[in-house]
MILUMTI-266716 format. One line per 2 residues: for each residue x, y, z of N, C-alpha, C. Coordinates in pm, whole numbers, plus 50000, padded with zeros to 5 digits. Layout:
REM residues N
X,Y,Z,X,Y,Z,X,Y,Z | ...
This chain:
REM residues 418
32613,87222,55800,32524,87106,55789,32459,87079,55925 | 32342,87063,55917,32231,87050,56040,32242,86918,56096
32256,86887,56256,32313,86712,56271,32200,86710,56362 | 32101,86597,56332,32002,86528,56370,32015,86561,56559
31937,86585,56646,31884,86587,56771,31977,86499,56822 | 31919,86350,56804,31941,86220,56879,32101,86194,56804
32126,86233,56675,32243,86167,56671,32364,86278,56747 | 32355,86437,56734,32446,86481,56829,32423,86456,56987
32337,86366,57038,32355,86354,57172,32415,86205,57158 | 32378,86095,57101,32473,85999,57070,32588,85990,57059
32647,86060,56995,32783,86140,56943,32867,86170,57127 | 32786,86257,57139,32854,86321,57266,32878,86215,57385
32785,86104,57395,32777,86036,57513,32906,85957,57472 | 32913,85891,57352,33035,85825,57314,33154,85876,57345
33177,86017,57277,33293,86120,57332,33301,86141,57466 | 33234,86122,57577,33247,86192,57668,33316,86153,57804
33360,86185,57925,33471,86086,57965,33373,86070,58094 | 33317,85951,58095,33215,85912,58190,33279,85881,58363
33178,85892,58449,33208,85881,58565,33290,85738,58610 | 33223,85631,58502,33265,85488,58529,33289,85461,58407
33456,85434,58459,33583,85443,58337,33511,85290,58317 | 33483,85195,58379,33448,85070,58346,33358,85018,58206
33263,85128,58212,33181,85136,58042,33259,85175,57982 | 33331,85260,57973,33423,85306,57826,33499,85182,57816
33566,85112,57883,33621,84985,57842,33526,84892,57785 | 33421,84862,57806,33328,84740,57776,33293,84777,57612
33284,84925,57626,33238,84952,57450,33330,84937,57362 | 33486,84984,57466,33599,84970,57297,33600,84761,57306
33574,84708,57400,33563,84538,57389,33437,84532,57313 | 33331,84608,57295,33244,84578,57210,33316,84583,57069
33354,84721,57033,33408,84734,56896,33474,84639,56837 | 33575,84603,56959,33698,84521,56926,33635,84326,56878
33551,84335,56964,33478,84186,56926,33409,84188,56762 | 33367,84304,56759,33275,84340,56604,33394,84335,56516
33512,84373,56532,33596,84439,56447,33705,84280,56382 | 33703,84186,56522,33761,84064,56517,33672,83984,56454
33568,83961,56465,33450,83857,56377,33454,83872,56240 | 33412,84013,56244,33403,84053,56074,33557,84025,56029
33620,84047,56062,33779,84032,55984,33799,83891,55983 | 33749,83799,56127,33801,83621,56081,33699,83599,56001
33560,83649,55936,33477,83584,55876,33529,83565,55724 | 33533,83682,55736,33607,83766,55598,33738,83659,55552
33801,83677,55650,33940,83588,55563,33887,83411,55561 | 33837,83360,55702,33804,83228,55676,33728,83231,55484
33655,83300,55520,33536,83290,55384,33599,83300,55259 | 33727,83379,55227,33794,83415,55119,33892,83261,55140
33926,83211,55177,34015,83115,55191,33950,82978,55131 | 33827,82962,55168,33733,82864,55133,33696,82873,54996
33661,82984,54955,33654,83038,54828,33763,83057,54761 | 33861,83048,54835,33972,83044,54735,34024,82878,54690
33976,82845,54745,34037,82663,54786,33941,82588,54688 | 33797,82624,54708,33700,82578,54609,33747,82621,54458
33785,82716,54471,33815,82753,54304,33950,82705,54268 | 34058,82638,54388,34180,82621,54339,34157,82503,54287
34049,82398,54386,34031,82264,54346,33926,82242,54256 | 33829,82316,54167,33758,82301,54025,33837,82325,53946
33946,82400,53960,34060,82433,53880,34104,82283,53823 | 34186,82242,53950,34269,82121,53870,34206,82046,53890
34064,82003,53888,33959,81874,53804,33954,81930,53684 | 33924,82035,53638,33894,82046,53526,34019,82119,53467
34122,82082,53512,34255,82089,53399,34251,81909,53401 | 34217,81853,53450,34231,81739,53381,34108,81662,53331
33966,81652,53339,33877,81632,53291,33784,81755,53249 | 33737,81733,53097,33664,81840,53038,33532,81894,53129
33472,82001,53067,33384,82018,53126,33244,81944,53114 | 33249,81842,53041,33139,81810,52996,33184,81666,52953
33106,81546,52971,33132,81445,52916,32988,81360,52821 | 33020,81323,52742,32903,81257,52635,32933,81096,52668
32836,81020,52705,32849,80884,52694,32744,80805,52614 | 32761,80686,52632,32617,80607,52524,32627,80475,52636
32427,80477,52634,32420,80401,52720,32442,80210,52711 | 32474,80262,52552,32482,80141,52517,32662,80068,52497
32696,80154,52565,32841,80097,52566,32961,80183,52451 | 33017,80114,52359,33107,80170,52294,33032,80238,52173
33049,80336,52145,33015,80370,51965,33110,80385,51868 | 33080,80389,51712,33156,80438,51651,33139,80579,51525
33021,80613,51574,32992,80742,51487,32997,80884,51587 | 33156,80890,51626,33173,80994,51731,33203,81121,51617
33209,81115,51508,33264,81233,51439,33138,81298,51421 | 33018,81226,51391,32921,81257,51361,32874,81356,51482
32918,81270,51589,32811,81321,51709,32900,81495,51769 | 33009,81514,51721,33051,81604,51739,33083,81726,51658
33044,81710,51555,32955,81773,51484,32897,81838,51533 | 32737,81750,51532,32618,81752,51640,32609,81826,51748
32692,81819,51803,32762,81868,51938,32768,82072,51897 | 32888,82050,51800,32960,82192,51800,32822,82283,51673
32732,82253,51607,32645,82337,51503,32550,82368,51588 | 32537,82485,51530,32538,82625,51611,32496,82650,51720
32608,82602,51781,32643,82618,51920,32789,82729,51973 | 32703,82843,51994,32881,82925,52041,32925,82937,52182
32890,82851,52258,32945,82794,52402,32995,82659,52402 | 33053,82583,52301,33137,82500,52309,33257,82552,52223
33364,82519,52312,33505,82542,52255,33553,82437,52178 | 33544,82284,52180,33579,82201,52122,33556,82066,52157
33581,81992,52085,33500,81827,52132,33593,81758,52082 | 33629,81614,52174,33745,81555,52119,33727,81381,52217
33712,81274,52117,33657,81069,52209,33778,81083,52264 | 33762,81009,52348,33806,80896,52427,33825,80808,52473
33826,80654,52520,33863,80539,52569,33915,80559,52693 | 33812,80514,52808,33885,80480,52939,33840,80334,52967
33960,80280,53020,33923,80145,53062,34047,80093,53210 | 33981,80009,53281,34105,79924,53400,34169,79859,53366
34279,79874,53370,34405,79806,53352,34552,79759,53500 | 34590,79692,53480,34695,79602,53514,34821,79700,53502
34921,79785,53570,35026,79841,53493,35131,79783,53582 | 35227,79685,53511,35318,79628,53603,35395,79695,53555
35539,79698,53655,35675,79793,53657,35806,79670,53634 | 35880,79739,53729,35999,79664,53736,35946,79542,53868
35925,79584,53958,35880,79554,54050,35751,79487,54107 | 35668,79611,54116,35527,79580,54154,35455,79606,54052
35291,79604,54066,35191,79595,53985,35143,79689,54025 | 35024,79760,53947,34922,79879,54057,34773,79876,53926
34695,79902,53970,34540,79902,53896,34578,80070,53871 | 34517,80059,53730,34531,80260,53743,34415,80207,53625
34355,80356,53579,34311,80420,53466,34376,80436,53323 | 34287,80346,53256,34375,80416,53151,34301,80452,53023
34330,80572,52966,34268,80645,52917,34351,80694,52783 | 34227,80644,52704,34288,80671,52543,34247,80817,52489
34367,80916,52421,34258,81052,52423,34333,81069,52236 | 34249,81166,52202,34270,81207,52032,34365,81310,52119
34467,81297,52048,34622,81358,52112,34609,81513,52043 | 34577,81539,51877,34535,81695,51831,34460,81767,51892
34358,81716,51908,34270,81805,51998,34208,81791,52153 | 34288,81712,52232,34337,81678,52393,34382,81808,52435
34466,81906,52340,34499,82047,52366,34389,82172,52422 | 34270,82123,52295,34149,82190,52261,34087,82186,52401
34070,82049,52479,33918,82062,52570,34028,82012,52731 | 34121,81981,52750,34191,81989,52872,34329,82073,52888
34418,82048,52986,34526,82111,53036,34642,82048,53043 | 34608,81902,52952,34686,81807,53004,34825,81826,52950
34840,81920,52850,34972,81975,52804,35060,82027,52883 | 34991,82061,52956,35050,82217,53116,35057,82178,53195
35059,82030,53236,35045,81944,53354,35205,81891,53285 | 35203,81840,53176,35294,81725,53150,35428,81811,53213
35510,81734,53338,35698,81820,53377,35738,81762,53294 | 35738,81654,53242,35859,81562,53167,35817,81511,53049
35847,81546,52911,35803,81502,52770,35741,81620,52733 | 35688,81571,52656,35531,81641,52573,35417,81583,52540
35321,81630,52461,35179,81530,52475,35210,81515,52327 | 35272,81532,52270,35291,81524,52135,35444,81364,52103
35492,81347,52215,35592,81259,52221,35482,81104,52212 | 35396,81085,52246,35249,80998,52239,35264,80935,52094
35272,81049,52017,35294,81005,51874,35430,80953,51781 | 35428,80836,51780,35535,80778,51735,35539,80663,51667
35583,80713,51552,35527,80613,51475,35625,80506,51411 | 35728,80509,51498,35799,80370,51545,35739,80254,51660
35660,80354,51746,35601,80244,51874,35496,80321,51881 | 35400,80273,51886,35234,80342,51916,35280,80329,52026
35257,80233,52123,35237,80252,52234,35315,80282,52322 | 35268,80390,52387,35347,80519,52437,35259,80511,52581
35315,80591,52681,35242,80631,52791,35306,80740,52846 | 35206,80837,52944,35235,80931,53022,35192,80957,53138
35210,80924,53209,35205,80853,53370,35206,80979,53448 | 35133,80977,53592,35117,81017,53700,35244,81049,53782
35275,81200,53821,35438,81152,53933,35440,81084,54046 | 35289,81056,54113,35304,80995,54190,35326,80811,54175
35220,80807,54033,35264,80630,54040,35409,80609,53921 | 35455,80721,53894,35599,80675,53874,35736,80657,53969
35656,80747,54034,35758,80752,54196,35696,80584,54307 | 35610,80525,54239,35532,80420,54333,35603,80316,54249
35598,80316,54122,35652,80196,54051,35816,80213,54000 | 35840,80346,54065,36021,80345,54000,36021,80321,53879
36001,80415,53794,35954,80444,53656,36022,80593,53631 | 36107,80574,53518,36146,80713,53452,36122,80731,53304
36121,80847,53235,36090,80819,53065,36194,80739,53012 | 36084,80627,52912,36214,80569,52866,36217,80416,52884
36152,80422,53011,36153,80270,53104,36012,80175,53012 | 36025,80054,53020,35919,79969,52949,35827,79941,53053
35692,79954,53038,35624,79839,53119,35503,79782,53063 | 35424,79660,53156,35302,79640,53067,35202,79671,53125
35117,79621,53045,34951,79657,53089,34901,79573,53064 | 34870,79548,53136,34790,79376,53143,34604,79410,53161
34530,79358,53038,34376,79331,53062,34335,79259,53127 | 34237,79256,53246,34215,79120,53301,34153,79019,53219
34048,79094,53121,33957,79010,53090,34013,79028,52946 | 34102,78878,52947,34160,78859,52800,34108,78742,52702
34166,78627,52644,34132,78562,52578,34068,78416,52614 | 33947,78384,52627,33940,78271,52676,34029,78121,52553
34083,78055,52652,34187,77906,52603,34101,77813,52690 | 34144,77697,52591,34143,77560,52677,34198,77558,52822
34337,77633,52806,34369,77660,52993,34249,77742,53068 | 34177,77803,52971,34089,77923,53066,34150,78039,53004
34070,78132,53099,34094,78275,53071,34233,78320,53084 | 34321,78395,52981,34454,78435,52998,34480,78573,52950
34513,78649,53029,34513,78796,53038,34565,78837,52907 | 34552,78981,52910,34563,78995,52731,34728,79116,52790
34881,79123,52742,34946,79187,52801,35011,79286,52699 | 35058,79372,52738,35056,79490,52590,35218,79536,52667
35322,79561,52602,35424,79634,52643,35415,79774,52588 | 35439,79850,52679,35449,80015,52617,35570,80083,52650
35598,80247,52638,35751,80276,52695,35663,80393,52757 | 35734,80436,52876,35683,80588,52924,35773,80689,52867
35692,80815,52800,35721,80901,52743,35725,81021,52800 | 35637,81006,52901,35606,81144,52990,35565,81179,53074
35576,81227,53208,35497,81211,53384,35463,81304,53393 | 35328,81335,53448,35208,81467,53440,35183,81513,53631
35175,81609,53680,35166,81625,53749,35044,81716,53827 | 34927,81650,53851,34818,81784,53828,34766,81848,53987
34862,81760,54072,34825,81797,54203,34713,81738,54314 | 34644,81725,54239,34558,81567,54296,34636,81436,54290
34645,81412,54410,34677,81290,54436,34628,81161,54419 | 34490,81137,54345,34407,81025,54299,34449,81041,54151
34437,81141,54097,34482,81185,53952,34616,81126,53960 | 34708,81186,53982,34851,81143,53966,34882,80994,54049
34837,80896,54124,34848,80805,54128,34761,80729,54037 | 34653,80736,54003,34584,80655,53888,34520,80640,53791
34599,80761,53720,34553,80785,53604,34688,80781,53487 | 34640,80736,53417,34723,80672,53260,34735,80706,53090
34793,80811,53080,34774,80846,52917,34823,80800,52806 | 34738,80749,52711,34843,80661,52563,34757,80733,52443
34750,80705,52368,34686,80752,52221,34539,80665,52202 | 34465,80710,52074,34326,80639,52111,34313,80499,51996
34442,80511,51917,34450,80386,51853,34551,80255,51970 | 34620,80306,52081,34680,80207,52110,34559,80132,52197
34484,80202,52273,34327,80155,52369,34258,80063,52258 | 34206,80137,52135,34171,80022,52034,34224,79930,52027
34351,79915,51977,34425,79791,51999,34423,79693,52066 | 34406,79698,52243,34429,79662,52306,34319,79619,52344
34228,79665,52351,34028,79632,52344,34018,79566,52236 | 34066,79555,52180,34013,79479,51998,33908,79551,51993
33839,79661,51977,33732,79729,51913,33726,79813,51823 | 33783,79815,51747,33790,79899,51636,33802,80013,51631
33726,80078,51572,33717,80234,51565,33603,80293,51627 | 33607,80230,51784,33476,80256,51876,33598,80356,51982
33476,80415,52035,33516,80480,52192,33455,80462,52321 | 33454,80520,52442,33393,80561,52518,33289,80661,52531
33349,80767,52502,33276,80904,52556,33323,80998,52431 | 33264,81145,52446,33328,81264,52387,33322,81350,52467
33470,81461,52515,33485,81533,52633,33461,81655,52563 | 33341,81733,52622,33339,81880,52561,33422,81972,52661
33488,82083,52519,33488,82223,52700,33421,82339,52621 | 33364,82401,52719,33279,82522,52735,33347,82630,52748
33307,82762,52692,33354,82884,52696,33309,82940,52896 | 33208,82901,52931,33217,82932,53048,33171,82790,53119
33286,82782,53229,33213,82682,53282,33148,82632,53379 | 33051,82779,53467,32959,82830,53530,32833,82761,53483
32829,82770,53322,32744,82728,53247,32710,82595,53186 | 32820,82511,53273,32862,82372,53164,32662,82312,53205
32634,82304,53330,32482,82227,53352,32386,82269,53262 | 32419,82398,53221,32300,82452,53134,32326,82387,53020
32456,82401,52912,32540,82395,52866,32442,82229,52779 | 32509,82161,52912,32477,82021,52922,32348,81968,52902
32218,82030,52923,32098,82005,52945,32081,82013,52756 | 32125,82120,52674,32117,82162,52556,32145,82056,52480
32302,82033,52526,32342,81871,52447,32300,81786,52427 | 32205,81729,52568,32146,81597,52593,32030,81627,52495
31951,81745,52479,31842,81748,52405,31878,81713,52270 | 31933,81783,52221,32013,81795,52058,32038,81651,52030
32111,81510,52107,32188,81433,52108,32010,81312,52122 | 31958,81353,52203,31870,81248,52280,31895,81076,52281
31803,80998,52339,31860,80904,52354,31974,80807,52215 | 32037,80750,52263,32133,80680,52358,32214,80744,52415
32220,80886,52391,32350,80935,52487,32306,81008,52607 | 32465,81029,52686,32350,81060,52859,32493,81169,52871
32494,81257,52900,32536,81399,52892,32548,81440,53035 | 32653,81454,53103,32710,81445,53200,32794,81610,53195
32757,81672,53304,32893,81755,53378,32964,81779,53465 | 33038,81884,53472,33134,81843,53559,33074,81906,53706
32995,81980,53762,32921,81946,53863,32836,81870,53934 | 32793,81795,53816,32713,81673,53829,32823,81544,53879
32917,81564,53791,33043,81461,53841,33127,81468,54000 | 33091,81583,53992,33148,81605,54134,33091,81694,54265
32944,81659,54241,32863,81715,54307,32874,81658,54504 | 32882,81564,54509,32982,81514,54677,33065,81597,54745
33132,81603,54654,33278,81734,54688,33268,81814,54702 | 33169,81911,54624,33176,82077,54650,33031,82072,54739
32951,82039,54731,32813,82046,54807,32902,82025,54975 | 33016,81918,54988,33076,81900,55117,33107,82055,55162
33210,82104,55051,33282,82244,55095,33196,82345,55071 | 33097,82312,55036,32994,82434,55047,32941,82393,55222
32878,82333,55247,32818,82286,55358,32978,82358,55471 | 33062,82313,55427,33213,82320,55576,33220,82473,55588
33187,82542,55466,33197,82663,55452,33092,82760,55519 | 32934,82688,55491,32811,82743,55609,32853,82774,55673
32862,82626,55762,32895,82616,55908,32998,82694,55997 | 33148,82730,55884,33240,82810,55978,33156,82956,55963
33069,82998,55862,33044,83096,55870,32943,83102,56012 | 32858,82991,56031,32768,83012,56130,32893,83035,56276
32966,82948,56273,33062,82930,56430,33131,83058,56459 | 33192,83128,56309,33271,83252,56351,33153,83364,56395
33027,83340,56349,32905,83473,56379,32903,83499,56524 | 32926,83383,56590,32905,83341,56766,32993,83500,56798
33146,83479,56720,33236,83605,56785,33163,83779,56802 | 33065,83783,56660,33009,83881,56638,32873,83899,56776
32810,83772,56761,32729,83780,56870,32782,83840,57041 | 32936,83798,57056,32908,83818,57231,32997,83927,57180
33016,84004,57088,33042,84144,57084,32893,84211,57069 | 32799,84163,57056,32662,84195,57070,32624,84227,57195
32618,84122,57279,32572,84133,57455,32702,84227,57495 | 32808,84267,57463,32910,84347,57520,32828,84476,57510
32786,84490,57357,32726,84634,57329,32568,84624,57426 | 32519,84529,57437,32377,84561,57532,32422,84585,57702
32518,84531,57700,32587,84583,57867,32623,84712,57844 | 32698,84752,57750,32729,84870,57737,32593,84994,57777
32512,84977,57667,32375,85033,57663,32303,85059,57797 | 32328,84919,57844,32229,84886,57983,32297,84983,58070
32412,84965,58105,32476,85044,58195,32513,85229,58150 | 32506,85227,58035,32495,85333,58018,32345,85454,58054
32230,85328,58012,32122,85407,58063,32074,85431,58218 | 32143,85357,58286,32179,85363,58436,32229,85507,58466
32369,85510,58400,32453,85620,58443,32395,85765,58378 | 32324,85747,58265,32262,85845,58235,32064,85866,58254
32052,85850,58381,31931,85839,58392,31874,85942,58436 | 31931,86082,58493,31882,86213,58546,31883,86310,58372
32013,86264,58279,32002,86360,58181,31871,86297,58111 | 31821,86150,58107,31729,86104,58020,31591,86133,58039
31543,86198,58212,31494,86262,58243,31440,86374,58279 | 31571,86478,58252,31593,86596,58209,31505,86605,58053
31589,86548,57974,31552,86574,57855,31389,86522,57819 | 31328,86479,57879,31171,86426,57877,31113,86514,57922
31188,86581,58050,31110,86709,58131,31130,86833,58072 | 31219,86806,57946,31218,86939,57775,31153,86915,57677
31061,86801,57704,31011,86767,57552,31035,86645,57491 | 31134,86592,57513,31160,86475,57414,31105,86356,57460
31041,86320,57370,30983,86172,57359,31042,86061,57365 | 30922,85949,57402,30981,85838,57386,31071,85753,57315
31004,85785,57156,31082,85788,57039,31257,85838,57046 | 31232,85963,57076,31387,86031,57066,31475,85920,57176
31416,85983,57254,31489,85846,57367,31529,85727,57329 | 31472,85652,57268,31501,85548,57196,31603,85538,57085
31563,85645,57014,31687,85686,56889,31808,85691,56911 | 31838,85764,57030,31941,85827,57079,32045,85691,57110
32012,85570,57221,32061,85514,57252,32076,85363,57124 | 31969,85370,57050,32018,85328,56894,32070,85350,56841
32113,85454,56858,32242,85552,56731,32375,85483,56834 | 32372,85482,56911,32502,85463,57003,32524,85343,56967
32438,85233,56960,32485,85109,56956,32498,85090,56775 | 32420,85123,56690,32447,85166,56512,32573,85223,56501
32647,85333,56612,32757,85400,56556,32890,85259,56580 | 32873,85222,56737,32939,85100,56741,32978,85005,56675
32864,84950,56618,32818,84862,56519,32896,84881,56407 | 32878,85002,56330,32962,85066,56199,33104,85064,56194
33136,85173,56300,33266,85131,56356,33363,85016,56327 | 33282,84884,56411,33351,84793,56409,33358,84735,56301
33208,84704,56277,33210,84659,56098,33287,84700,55976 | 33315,84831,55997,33420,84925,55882,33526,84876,55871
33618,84871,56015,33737,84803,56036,33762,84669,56004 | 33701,84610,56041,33671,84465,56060,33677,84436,55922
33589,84460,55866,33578,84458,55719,33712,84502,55603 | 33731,84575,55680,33825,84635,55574,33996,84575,55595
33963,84554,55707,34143,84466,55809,34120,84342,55721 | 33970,84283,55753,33962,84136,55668,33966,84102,55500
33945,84197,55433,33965,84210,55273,34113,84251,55272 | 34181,84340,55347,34335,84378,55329,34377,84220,55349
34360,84139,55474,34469,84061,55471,34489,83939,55362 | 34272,83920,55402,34279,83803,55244,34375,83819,55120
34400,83971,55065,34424,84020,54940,34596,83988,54997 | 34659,83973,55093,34771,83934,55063,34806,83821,55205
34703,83785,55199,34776,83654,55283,34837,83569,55246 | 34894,83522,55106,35013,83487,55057,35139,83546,55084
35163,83672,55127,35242,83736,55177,35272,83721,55362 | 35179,83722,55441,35130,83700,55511,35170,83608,55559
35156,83480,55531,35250,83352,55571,35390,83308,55508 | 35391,83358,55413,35542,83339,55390,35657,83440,55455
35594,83574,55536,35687,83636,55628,35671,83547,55748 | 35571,83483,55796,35562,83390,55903,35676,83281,55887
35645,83245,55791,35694,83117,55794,35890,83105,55772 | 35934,83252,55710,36070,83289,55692,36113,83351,55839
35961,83422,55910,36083,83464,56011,36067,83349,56107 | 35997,83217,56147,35983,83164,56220,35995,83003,56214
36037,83055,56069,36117,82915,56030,35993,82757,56048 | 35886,82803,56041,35776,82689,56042,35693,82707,55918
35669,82577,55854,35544,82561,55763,35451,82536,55779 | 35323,82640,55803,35251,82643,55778,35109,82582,55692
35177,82585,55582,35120,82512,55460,35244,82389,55418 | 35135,82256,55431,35255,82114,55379,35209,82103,55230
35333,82160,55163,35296,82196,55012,35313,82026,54954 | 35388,81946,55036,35392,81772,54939,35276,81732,54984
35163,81770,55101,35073,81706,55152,34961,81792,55045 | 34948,81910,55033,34844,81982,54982,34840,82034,54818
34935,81989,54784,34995,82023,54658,34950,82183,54587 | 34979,82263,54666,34951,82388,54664,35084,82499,54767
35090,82581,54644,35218,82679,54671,35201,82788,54768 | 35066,82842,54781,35002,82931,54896,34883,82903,54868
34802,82991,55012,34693,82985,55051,34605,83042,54955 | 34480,82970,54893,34437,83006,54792,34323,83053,54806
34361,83218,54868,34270,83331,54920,34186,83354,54791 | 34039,83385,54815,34016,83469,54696,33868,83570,54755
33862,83697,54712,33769,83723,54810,33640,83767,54724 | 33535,83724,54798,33401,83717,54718,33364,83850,54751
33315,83937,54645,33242,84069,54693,33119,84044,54811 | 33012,83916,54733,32877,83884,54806,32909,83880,54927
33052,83747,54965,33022,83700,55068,33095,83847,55219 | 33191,83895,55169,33221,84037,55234,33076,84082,55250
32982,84119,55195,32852,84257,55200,32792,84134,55290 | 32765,83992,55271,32675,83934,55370,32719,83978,55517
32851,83945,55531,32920,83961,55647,32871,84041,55719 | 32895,84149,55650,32872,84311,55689,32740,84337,55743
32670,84270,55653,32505,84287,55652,32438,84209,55795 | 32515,84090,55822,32476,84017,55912,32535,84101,56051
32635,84172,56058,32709,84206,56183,32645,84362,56199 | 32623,84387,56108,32566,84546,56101,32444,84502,56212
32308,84408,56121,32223,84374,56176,32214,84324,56343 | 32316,84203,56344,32290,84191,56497,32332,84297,56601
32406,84404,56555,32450,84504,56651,32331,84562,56655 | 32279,84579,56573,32125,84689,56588,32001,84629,56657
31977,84448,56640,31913,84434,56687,31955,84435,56882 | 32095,84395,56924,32137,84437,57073,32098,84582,57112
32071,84678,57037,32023,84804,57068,31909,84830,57114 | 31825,84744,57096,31660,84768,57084,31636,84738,57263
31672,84610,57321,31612,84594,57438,31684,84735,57541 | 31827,84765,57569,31880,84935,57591,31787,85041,57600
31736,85052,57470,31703,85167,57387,31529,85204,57415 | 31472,85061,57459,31343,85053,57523,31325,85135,57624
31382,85053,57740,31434,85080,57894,31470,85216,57900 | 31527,85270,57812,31570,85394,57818,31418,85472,57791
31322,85476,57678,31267,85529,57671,31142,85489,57785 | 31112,85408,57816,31005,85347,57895,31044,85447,58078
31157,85508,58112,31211,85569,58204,31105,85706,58232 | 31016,85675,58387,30948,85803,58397,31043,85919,58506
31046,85994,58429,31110,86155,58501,31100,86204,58620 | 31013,86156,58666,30912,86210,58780,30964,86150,58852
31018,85980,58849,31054,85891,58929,31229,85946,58964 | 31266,85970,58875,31394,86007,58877,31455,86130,58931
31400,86228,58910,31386,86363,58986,31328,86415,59082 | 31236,86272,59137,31179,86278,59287,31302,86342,59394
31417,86300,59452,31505,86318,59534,31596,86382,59460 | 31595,86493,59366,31685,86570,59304,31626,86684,59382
């Protein structure tokens, strides 16, 4: 196989054991800077991406992907509208009302404001997770038809109100019956049946599960609801998804998803996520100026062969090539490694810190603070090839000012006192 002019003299200058051991050090610190960037980009970036997907996860194990409301307050033709909803439509998985309202939940002790939320208990299975959340009971214990009113509580506000299954408490409406005394709260006794645990800490402190006849009850509204929670076969798609509904449905209802719901949050960790990508590039950059020192000083030390070879023919161009290939081979080099060190570790940095943390006896990760068992690596193909693409690039563009100088070098000047 025939090897290009400029790239076997590239080749060779790299191989070769130069007069000033001082450049051969500056280039393997070039590599080594290329090789360190791309690998922290790589894992920061998989980590972020892993964290974003751990936390859409458990929002939407506990709220559907999709929510239906009416602007007019409560309705009562939700069977209809879900229907409506599911004909012929094959990107919804299932539709199932609800009742959320503020409530009063006193204990033994103290009081606390939580959520509370009435759900159709058959098909609560269908469009959330809230089955796979519940440690203690079942979602099916709700139903009892000795005591409707049932609840299944948060571990954190059962651990706040000293609450175990079993235990009574109430729920107090603020806005209850007006009397001659005035307004007097409306108070409901229930028993807890079951404590859910979903890892969010706003979730599990204030949020409240009972059945959707005991919320009726307790509202005096009949056979009205709130909302209807859809879930989607993909839920990449819920906005599109959503736009379809609202048409089909049109006014009074207003068709909500779950990016739309939580568009603050991830637009944040998208934005935190830019930015480390912009701060870790800096590392890639002054492995950049390492490789243009490299270059620079290299075309110094090779300035009789670069004139030699002009006084054989070779052009400006070649000249230029030559000392481009040097800083491209660099470039590759590091990027290969770098790249490839940084996808190995993402892919088991769950491993990774738990040998840390066994042989050194420190945690790392505060699993009661973060409610997460490891680091929730996940690695994006895109965002790896950007990496690459970006570090490839700035090494090549540090080549160009080198690679000039080199060719811009007259012979004549150089071989004057030879």
């Amino acid at each position: 196989m025939k090897i290009p002019f400029e790239f076997f003299i590239a080749l060779r200058y790299l191989r070769a054991k130069r007069k000033q051991t001082f450049i051969s050090l500056i280039t393997f610190i070039s590599i080594l800077g290329v090789i360190l960037g791309v690998m922290a980009l790589i894992v920061v970036l998989s980590v972020m991406s892993g964290f974003q997907t751990a936390l859409r996860d458990k929002i939407l194990g506990t709220n559907a992907h999709i929510i239906v409301l009416n602007y007019e307050g409560y309705f009562h033709n939700y069977n209809e509208v879900i229907e409506n909803i599911k004909k012929d439509s094959h990107d919804v998985v299932d539709a199932a009302p609800f009742i959320i309202t503020q409530v009063l939940l006193s204990g033994k002790e103290r009081a606390y404001g939580v959520v509370l939320r009435g759900i159709y208990i058959e098909k609560q299975v269908n469009v959330t997770n809230l089955n796979k959340q519940i440690k203690v009971g079942n979602i099916n214990d709700l139903i009892d038809r000795k005591n409707s009113n049932n609840l299944i509580i948060g571990k954190e506000l059962a651990r706040n109100l000293g609450l175990y299954v079993g235990d009574s408490v109430t729920v107090i409406l603020p806005l209850g019956q007006m009397t001659p005394m005035g307004m007097i709260p409306k108070m409901l006794n229930f028993k807890v049946v079951g404590i859910f645990e979903t890892g969010m800490f706003e979730y599990d402190t204030n949020l409240v599960y009972t059945s959707l006849e005991s919320v009726q009850k307790l509202l005096e509204i009949g056979d009205n609801v709130t909302g209807i929670e859809v879930k989607v076969k993909d839920v990449l798609k819920a906005d599109i998804i959503g736009k379809q509904i609202q048409k089909k449905l049109g006014f009074p209802f207003k068709v909500r998803d779950w990016k739309e719901m939580n568009k603050n949050l991830f637009s944040a960790l998208k934005l935190e996520k830019t930015a480390l990508f912009i701060i870790l590039l800096l590392i890639v950059l002054v492995a950049a100026f390492n490789i243009i020192t490299t270059l620079v000083m290299l075309v110094m030390e090779k300035n009789k062969d670069i004139a030699i070879l002009k006084s054989m023919g070779a052009t400006h161009k070649t000249i230029g090539k030559i000392f481009i290939l040097q800083g491209v081979i660099i470039g590759t080099i590091g990027t290969s490694i770098g790249g490839f060190l940084g996808v190995l570790i993402s892919l088991n940095l769950h491993r990774i810190v738990s040998f840390i943390e066994n042989t050194f006896k420190i945690e790392l990760l505060a699993r009661d603070v973060y409610f997460i068992d490891r680091f929730p690596s996940q690695v994006d193909s895109l965002d790896v090839l950007l990496v690459c693409i970006f570090s490839f690039l700035i090494c090549f563009v540090a080549t160009l000012y080198p690679a000039r100088q080199a060719s811009k070098m007259d012979p004549a000047e150089v071989l004057r006192y030879e």
